[in-house]
C-alpha positions as a Markdown table, in Angstrom:
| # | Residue | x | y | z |
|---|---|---|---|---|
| 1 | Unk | 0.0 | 0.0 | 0.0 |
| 2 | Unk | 1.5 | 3.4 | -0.8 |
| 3 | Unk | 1.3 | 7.0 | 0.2 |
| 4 | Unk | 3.3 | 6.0 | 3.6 |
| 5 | Unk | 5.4 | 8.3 | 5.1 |
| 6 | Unk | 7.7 | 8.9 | 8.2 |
| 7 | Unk | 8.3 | 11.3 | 10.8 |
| 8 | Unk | 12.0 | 11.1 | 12.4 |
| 9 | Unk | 11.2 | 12.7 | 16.1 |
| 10 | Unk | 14.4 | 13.4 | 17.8 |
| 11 | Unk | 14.1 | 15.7 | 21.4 |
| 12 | Unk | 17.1 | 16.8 | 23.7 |
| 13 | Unk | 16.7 | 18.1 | 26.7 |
| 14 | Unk | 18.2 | 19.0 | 30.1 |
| 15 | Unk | 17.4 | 17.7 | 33.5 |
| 16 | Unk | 15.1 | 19.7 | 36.4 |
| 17 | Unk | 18.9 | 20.6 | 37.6 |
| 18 | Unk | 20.1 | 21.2 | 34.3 |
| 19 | Unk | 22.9 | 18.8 | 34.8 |
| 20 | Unk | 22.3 | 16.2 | 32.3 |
| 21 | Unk | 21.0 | 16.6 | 28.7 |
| 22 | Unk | 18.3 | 13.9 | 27.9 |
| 23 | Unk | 18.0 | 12.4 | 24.4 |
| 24 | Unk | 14.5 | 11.1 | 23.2 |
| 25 | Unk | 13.8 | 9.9 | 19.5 |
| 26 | Unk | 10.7 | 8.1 | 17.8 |
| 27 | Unk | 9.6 | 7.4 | 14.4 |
| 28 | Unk | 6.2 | 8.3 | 13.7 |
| 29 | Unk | 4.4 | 6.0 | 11.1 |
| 30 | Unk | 1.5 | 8.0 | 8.6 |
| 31 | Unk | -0.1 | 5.3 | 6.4 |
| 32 | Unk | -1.9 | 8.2 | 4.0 |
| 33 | Unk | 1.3 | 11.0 | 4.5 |
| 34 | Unk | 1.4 | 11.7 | 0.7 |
| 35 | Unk | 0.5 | 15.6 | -0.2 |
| 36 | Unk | -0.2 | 18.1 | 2.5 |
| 37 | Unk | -0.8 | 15.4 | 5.7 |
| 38 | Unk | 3.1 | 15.2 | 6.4 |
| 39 | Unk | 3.7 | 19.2 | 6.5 |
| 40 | Unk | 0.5 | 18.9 | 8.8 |
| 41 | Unk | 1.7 | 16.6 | 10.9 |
| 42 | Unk | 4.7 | 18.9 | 11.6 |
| 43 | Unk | 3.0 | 22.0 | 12.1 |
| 44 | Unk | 1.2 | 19.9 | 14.8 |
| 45 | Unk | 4.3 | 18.6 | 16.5 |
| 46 | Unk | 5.5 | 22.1 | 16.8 |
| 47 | Unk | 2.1 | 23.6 | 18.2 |
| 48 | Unk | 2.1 | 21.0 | 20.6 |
| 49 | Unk | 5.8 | 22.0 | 22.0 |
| 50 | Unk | 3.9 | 25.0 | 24.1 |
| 51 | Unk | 2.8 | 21.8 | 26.5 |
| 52 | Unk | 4.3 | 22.9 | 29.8 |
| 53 | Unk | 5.1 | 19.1 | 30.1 |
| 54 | Unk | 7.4 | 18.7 | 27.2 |
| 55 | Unk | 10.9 | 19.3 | 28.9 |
| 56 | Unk | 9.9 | 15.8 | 30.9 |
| 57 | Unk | 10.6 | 12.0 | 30.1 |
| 58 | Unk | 8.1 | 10.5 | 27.2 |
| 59 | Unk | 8.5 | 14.4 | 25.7 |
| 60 | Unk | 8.9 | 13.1 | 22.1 |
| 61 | Unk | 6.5 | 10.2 | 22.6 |
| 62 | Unk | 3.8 | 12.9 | 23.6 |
| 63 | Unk | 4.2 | 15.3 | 20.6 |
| 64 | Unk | 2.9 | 12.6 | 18.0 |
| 65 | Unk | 0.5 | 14.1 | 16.5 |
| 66 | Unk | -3.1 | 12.1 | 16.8 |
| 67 | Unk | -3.9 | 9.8 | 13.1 |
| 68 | Unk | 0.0 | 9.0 | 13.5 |
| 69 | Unk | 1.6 | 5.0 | 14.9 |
| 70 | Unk | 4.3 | 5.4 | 17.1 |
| 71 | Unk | 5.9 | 2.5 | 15.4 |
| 72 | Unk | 9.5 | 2.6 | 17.0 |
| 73 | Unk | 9.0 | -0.4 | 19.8 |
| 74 | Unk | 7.2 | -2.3 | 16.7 |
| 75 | Unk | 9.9 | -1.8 | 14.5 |
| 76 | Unk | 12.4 | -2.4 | 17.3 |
| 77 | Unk | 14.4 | 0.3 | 17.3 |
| 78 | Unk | 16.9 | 1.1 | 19.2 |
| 79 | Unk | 16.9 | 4.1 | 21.2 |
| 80 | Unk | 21.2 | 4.6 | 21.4 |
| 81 | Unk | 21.0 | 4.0 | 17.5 |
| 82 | Unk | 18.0 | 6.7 | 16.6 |
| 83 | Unk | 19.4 | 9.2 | 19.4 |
| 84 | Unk | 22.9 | 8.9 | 17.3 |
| 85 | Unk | 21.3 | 10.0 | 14.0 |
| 86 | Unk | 22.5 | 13.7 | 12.8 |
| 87 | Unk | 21.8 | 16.0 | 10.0 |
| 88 | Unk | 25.9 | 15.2 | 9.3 |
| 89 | Unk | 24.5 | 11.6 | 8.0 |
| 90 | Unk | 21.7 | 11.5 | 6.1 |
| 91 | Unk | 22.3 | 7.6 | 4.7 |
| 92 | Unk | 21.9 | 6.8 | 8.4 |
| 93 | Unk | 19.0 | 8.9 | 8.9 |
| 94 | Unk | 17.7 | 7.0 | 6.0 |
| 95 | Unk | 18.5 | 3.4 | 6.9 |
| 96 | Unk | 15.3 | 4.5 | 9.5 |
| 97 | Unk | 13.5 | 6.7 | 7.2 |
| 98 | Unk | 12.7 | 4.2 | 4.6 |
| 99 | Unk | 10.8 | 1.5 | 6.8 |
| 100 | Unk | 7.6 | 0.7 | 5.4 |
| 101 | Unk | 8.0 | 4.1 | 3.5 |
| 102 | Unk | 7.8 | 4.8 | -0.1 |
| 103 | Unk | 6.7 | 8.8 | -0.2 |
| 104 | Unk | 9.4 | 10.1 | 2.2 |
| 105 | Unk | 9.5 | 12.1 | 5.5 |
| 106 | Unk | 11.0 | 14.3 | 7.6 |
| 107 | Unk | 14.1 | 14.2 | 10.0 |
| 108 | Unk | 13.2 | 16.5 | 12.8 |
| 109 | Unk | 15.2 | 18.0 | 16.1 |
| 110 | Unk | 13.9 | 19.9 | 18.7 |
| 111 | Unk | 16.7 | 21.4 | 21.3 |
| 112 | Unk | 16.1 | 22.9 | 24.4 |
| 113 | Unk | 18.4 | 25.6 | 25.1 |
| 114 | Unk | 18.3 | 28.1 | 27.8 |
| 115 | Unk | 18.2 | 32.5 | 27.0 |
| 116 | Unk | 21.0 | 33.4 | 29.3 |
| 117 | Unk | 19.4 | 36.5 | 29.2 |
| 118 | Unk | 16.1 | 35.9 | 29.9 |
| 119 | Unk | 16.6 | 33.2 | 32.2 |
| 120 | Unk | 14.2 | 31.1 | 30.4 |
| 121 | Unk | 13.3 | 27.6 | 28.8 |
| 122 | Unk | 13.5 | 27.8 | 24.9 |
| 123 | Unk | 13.9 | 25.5 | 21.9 |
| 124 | Unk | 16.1 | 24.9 | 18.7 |
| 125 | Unk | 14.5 | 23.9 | 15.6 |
| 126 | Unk | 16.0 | 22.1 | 13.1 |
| 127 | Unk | 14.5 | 19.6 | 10.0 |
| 128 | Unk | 15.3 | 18.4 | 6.8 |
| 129 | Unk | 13.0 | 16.1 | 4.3 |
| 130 | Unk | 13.9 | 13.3 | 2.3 |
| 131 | Unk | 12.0 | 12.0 | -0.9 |
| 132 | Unk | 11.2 | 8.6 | -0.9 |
| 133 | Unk | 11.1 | 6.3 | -4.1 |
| 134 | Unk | 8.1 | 6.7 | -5.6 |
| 135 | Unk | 9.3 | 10.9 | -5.9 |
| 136 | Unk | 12.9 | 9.6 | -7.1 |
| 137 | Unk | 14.5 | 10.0 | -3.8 |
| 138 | Unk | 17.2 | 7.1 | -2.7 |
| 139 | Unk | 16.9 | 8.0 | 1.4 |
| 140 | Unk | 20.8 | 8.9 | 0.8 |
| 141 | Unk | 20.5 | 12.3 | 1.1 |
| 142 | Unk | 18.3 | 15.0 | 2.6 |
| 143 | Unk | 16.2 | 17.8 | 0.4 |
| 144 | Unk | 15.0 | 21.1 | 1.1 |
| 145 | Unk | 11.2 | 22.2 | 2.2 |
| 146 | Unk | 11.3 | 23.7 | -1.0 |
| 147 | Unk | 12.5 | 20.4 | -3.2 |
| 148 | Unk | 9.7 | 18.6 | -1.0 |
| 149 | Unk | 6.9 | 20.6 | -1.7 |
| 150 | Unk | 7.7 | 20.6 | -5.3 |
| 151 | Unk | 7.2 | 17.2 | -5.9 |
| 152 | Unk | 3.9 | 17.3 | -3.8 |
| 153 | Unk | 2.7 | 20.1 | -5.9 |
| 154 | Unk | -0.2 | 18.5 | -7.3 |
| 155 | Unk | -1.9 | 18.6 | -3.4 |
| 156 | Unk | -0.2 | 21.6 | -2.7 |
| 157 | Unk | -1.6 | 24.9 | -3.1 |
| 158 | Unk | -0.5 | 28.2 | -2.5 |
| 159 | Unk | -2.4 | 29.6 | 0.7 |
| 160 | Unk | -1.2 | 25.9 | 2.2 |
| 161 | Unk | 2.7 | 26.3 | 1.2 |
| 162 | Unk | 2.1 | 30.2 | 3.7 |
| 163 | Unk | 0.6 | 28.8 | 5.8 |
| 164 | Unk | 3.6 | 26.1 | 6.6 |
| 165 | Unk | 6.1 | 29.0 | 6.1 |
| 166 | Unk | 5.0 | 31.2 | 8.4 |
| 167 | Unk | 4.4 | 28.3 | 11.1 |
| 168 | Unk | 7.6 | 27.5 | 10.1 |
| 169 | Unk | 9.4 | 31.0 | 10.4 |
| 170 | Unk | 6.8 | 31.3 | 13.6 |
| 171 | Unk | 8.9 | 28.8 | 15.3 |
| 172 | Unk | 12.4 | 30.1 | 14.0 |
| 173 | Unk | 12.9 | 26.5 | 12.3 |
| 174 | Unk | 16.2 | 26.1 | 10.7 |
| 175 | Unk | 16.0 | 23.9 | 6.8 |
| 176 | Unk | 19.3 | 22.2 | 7.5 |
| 177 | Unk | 19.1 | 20.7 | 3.9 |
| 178 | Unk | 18.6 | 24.1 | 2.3 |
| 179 | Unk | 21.8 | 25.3 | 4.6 |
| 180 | Unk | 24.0 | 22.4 | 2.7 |
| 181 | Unk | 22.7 | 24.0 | -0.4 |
| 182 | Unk | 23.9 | 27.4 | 0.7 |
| 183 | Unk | 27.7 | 29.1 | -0.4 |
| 184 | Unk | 30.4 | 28.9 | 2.4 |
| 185 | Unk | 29.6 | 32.3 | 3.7 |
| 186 | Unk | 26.0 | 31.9 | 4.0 |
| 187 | Unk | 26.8 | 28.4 | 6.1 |
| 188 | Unk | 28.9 | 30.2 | 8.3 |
| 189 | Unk | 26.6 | 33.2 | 8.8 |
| 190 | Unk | 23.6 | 31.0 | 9.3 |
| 191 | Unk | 26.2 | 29.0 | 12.3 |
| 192 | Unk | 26.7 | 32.3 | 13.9 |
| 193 | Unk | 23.5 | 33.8 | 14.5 |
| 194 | Unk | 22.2 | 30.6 | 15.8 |
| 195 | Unk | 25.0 | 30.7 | 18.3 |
| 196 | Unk | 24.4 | 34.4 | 19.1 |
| 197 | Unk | 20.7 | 33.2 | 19.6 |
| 198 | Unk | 22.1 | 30.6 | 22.2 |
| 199 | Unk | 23.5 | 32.9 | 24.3 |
């Protein structure tokens, strides 16, 4: 059956004390993802990171989105493996992504940082897509929001693709596949102001 698509979870926080950083990932199963219900599905996950709760163990396990499986105990993976994955290696990312999966998905990260300034709780964004087969993707290498939508034109529409972009831009979410496609200057710019923002 096709249309199936996955969402790569992957949440790091740090302890009550702030002593230990905490990693979390799952892969979120969407039998019908093809078109606009994966960019949905996102938007959802990072609506649902105002929960006062997140920054607690089970974080990632509670963002799934209601419609989607929590398939990673099913699938048994393991959590030391997933938490390892990284933007730096999409074939790994994509030995997970292409489980039961022939229309692609999304590798996201969500980091908790703390505003030295403010004294307060916040979170990193970070995602990159990956086309599956059927779009004449390989899972070998990741793809823009931009590539992505492209190839789901025909469900895509205009007033949809804004409203993903401003949710996205909402949440300050960095396209770490459309940074790989940038010049050397614009990687390094992008680097500092996110660790400007850190601080």
């Amino acid at each position: 059956m096709g249309q199936r698509t996955n969402i790569i979870l992957q949440v790091k926080y740090r302890d009550e004390k702030w002593n230990e950083t905490i990693e979390e990932t799952r892969i979120f199963h969407c039998q019908w993802g093809i078109g606009r219900i994966l960019p949905k599905n996102v938007m959802s996950i990072l609506h649902n990171m105002q929960s006062s709760d997140l920054y607690r163990k089970g974080a990632a396990a509670r963002l799934c989105p209601g419609g989607l499986w929590d398939a990673t105990d099913e699938w048994e993976m393991k959590q030391d493996e997933l938490n390892a994955l990284s933007f730096d290696d999409p074939s790994k990312v994509g030995e997970v992504m292409h489980a039961a999966n022939n229309n692609g998905g999304i590798f996201l990260r969500l980091t908790e940082t703390c505003n030295s300034k403010k004294l307060e709780r916040t979170t990193t964004v970070e995602y990159a897509f990956m086309l599956g087969y059927e779009e004449g993707g390989n899972y070998k290498k990741f793809v823009s929001k931009d590539k992505f939508l492209e190839k789901q034109s025909r469900y895509i529409d205009e007033d949809f693709r804004k409203m993903l972009d401003m949710t996205l831009d909402y949440y300050e979410a960095q396209d770490m596949a459309a940074i790989e496609d940038k010049s050397p200057a614009d990687k390094l710019r992008t680097i500092m102001r996110k660790q400007i923002d850190e601080k």
